[in-house]
N, CA, C and O atoms as CSV, one atom per row, in Angstrom:
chain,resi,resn,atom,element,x,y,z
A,1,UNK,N,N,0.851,-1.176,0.000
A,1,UNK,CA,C,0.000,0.000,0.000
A,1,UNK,C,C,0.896,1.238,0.000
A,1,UNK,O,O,1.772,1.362,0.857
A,2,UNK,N,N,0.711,2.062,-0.852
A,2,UNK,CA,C,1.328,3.997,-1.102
A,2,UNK,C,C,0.873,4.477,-0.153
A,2,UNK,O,O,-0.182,4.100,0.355
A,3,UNK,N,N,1.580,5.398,0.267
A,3,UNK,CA,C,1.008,6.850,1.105
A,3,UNK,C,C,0.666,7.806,0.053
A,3,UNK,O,O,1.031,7.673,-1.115
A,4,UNK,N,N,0.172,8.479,0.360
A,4,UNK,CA,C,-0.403,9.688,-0.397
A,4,UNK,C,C,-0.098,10.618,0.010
A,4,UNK,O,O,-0.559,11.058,1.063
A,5,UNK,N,N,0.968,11.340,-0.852
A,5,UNK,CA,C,1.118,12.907,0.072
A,5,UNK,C,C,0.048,13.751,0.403
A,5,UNK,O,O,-1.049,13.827,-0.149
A,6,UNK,N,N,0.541,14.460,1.489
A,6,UNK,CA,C,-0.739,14.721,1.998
A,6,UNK,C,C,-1.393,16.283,1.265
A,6,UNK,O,O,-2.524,16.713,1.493
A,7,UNK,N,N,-0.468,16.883,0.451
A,7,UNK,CA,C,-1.127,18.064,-0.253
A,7,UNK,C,C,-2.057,17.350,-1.114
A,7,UNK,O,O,-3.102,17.920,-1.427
A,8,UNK,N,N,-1.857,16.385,-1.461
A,8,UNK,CA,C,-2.639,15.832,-2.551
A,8,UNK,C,C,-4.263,15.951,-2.353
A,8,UNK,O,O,-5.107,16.238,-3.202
A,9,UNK,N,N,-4.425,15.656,-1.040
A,9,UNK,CA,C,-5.544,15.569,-0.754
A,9,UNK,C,C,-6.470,16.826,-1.372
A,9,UNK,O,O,-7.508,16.621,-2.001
A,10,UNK,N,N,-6.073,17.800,-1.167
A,10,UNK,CA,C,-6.898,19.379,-1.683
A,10,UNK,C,C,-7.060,19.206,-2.781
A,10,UNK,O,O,-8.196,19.411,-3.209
A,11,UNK,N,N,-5.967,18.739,-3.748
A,11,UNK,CA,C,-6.422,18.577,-5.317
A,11,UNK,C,C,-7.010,17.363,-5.983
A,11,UNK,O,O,-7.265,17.226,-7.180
A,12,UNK,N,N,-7.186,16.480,-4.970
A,12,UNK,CA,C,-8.049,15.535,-5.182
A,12,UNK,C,C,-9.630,15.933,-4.941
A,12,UNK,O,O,-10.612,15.336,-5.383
A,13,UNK,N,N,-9.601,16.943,-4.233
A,13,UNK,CA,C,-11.019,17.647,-4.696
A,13,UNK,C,C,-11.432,18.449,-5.479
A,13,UNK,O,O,-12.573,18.880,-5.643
A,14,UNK,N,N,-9.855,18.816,-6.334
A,14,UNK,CA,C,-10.625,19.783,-7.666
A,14,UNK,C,C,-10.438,18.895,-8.630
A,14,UNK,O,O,-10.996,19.055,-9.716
A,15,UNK,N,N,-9.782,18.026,-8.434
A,15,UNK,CA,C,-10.015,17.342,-9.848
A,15,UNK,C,C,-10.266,15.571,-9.499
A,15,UNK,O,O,-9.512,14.608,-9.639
A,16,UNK,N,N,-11.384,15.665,-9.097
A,16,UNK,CA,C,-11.912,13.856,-8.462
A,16,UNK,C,C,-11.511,12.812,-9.731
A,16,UNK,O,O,-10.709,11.881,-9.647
A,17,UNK,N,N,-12.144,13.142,-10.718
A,17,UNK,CA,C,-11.472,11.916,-11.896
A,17,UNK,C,C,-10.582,11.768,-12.345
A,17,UNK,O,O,-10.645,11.246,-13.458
A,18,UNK,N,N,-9.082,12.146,-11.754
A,18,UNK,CA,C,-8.045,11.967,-12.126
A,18,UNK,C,C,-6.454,11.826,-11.076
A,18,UNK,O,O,-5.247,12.051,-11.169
A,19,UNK,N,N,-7.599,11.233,-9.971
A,19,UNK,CA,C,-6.804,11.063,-8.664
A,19,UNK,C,C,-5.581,9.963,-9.322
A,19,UNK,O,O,-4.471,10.373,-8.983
A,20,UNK,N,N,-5.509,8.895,-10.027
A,20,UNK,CA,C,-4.934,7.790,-10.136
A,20,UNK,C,C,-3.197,8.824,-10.971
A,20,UNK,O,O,-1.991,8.735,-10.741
A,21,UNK,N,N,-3.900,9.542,-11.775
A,21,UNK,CA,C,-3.066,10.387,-12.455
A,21,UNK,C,C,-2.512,11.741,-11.678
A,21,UNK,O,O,-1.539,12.291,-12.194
A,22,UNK,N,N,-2.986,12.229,-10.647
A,22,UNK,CA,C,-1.936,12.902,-9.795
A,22,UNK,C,C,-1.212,12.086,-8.630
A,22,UNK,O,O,-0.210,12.610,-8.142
A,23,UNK,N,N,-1.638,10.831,-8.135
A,23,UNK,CA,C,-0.870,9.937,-7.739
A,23,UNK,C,C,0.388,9.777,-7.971
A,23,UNK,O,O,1.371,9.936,-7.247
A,24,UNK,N,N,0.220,9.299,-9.538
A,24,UNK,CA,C,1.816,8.754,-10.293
A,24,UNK,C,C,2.585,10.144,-10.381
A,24,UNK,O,O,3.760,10.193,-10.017
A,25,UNK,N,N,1.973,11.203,-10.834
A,25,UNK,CA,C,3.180,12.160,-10.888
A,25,UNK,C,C,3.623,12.735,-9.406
A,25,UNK,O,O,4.756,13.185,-9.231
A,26,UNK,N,N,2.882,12.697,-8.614
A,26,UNK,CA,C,3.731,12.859,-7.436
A,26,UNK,C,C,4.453,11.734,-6.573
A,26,UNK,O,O,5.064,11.903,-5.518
A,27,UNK,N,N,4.246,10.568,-7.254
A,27,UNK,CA,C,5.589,9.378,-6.902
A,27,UNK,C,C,7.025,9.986,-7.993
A,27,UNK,O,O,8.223,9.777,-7.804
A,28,UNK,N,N,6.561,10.541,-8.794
A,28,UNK,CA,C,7.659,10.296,-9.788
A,28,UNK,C,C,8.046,12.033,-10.381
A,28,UNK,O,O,9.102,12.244,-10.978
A,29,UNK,N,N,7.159,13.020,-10.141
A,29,UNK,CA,C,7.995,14.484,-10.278
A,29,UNK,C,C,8.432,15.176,-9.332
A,29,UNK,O,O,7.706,15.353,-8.353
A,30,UNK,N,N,9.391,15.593,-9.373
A,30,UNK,CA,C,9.669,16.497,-8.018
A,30,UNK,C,C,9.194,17.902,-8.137
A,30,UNK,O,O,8.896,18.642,-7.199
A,31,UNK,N,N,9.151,18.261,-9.788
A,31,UNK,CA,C,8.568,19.824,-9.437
A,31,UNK,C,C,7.086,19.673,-9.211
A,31,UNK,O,O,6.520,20.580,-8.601
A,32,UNK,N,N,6.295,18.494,-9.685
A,32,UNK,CA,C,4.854,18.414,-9.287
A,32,UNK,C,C,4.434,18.106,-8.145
A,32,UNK,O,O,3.255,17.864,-7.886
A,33,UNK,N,N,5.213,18.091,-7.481
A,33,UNK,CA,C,5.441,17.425,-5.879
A,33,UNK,C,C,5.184,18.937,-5.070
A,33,UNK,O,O,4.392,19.203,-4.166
A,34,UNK,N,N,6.233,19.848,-5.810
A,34,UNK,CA,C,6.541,21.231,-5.318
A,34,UNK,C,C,5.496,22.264,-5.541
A,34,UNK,O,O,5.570,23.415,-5.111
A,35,UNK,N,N,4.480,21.758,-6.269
A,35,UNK,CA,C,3.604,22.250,-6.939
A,35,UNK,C,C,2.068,22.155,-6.209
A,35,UNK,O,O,1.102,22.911,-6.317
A,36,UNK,N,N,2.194,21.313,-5.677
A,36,UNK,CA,C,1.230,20.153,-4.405
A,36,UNK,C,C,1.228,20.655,-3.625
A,36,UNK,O,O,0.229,21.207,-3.163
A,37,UNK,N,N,2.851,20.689,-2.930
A,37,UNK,CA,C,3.033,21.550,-1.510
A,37,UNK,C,C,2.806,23.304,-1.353
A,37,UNK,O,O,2.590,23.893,-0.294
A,38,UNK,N,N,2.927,23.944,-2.768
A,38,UNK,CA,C,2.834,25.054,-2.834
A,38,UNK,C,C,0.925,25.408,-2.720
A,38,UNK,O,O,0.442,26.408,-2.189
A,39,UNK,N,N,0.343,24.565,-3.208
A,39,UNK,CA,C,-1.419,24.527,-3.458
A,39,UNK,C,C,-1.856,24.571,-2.449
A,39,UNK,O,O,-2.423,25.553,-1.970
A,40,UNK,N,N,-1.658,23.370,-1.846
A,40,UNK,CA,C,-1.815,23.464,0.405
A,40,UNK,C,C,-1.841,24.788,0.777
A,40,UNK,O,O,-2.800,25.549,0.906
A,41,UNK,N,N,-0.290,25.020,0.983
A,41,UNK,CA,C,0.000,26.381,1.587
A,41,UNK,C,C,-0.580,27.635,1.063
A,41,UNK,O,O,-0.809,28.630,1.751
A,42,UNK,N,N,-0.781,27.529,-0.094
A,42,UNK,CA,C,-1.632,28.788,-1.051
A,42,UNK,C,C,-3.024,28.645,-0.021
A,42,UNK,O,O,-3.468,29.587,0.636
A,43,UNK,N,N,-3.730,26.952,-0.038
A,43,UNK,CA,C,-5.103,26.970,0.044
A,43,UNK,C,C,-5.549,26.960,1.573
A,43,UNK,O,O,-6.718,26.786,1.918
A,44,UNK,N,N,-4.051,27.250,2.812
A,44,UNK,CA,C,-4.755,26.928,3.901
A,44,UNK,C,C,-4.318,28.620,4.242
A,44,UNK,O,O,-4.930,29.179,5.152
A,45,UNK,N,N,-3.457,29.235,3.627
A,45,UNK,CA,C,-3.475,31.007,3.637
A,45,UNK,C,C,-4.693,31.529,2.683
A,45,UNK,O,O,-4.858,32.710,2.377
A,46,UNK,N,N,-5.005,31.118,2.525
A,46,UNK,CA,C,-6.609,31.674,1.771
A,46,UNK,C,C,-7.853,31.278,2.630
A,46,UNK,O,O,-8.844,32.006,2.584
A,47,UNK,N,N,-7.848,30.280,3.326
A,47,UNK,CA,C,-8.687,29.844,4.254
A,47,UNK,C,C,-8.341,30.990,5.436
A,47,UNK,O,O,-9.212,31.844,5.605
A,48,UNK,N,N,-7.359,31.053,6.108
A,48,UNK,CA,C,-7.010,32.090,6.465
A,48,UNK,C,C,-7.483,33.224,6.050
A,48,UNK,O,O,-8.335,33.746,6.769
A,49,UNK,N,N,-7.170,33.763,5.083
A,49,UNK,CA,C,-7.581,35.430,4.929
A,49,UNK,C,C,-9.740,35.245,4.667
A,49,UNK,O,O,-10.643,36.009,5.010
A,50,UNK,N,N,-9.768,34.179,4.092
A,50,UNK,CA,C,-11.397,34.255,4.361
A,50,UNK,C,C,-12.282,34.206,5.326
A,50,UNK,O,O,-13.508,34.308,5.282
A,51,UNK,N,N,-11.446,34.014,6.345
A,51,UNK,CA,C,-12.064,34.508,7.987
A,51,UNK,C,C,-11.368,35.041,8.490
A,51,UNK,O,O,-10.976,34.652,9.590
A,52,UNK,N,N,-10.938,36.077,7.963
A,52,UNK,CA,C,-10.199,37.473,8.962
A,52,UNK,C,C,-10.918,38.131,8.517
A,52,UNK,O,O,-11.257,38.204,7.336
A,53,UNK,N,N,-11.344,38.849,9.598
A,53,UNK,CA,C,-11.925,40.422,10.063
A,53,UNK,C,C,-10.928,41.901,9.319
A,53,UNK,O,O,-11.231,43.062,9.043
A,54,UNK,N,N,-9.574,41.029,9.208
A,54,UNK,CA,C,-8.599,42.455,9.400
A,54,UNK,C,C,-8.764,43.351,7.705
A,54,UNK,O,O,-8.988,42.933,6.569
A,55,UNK,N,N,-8.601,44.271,8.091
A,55,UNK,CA,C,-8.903,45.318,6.745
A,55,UNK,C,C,-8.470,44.693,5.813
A,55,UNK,O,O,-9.218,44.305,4.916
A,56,UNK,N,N,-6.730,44.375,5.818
A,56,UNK,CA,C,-6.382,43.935,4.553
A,56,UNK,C,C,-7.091,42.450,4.041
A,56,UNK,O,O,-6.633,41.938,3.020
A,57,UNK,N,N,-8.029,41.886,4.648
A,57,UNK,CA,C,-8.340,40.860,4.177
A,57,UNK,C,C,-8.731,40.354,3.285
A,57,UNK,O,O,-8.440,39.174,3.089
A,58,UNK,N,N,-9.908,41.380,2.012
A,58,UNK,CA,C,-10.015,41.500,0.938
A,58,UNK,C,C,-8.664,41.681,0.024
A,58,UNK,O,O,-8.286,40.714,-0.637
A,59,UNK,N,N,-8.071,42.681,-0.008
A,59,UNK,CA,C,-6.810,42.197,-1.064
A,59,UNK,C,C,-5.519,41.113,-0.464
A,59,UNK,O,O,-4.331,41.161,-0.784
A,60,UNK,N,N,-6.038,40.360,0.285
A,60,UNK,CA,C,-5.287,39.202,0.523
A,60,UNK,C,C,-5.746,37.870,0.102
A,60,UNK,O,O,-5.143,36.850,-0.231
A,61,UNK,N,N,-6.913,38.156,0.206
A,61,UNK,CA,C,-8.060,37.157,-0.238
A,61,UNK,C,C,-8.070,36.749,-2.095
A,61,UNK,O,O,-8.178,35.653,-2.644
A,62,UNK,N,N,-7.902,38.196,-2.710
A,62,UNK,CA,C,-7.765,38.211,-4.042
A,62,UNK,C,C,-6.329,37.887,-4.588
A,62,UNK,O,O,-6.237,37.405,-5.717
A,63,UNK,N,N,-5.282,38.110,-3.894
A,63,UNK,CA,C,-4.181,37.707,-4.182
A,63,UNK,C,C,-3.709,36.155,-4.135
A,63,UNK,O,O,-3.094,35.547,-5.010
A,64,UNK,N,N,-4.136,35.705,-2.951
A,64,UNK,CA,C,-4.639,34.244,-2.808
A,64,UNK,C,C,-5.420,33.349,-3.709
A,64,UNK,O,O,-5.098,32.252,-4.166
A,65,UNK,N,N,-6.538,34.058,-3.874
A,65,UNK,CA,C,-7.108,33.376,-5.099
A,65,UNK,C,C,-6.870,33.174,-6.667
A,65,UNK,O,O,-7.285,32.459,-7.580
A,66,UNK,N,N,-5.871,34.320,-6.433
A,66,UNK,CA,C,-5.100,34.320,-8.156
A,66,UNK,C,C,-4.137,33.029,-8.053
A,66,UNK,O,O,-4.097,31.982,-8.699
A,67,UNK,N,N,-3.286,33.594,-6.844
A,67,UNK,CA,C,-1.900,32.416,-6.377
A,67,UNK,C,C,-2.607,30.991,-6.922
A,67,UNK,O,O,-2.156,30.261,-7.805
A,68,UNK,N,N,-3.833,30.802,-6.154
A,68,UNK,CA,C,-4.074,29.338,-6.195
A,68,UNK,C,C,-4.904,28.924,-7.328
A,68,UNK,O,O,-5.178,27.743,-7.538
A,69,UNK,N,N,-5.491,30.348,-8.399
A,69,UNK,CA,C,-5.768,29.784,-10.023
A,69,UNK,C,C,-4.389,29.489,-10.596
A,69,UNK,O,O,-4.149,28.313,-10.868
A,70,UNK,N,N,-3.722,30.144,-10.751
A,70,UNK,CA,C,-2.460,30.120,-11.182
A,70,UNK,C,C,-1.787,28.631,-10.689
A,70,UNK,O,O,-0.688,28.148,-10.959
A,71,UNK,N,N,-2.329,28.377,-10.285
A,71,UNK,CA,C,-1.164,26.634,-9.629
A,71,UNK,C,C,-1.984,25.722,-9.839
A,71,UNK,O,O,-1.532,24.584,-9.971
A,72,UNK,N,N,-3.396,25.939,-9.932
A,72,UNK,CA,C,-4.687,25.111,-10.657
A,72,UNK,C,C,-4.087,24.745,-12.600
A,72,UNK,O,O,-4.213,23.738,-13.299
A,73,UNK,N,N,-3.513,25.976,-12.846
A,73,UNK,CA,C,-3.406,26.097,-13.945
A,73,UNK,C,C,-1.939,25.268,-14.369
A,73,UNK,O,O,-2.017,24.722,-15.470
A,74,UNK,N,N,-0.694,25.109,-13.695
A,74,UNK,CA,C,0.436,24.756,-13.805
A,74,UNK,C,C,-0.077,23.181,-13.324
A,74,UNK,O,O,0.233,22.360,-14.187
A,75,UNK,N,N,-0.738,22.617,-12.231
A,75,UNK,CA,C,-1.709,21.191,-12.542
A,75,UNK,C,C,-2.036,20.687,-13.728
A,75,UNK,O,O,-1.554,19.668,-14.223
A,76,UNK,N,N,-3.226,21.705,-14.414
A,76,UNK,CA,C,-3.591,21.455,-15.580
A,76,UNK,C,C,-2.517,20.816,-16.696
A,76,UNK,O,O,-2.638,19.797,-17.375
A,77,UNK,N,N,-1.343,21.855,-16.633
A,77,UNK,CA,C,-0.659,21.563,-17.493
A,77,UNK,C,C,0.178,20.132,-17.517
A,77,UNK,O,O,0.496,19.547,-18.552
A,78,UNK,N,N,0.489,19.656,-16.087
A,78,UNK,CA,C,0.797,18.021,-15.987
A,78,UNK,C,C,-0.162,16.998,-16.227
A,78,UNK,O,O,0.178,15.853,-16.525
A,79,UNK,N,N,-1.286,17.341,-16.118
A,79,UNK,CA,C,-2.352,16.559,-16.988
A,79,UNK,C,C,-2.314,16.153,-17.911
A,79,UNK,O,O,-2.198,14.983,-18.276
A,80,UNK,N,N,-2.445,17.445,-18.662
A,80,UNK,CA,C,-2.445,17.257,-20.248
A,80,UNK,C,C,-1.268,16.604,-20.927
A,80,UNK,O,O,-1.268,16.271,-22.112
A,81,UNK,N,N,-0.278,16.446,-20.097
A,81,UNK,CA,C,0.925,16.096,-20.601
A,81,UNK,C,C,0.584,13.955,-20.239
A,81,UNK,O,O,0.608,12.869,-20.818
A,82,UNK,N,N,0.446,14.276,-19.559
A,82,UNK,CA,C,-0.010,12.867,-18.628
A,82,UNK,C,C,-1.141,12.241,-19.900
A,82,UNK,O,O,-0.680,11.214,-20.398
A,83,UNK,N,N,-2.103,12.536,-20.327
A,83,UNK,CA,C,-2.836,12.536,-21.224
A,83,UNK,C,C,-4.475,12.400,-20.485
A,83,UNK,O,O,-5.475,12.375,-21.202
């Protein structure tokens, strides 16, 4: 039995039909690995700024949410490669 890194888990909820295929590339890429760990940390500082009170929380919130389209999008692109 594999372990599953554990960033994986978050993007196994944006992309449910293709868990088997972010599996293998994070046994076997290291920048998709880096890419995993960066999504987490994007997605648990966005969880963060979406329950803060503090002023700046709106343009932290939007900066966050770009960060983590933007790494949705660099995913995408190991997909498609993946087929």
């Amino acid at each position: 039995m594999s372990i599953v890194h554990p960033s994986l888990f978050h993007i196994f909820k944006k992309y449910p039909n293709r868990r088997d295929e972010l599996r293998g590339l994070s046994k076997t890429n290291e920048s998709f690995k880096s890419i995993c760990d960066d999504y987490l940390q994007c997605s648990e500082v966005l969880n963060y700024w979406n329950n803060s009170l503090e002023n700046e929380a709106p343009i932290r919130r939007d900066e966050y949410e770009q960060i983590l389209l933007d790494l949705e999008s660099e995913i995408e692109l190991f997909l498609l490669k993946t087929g």
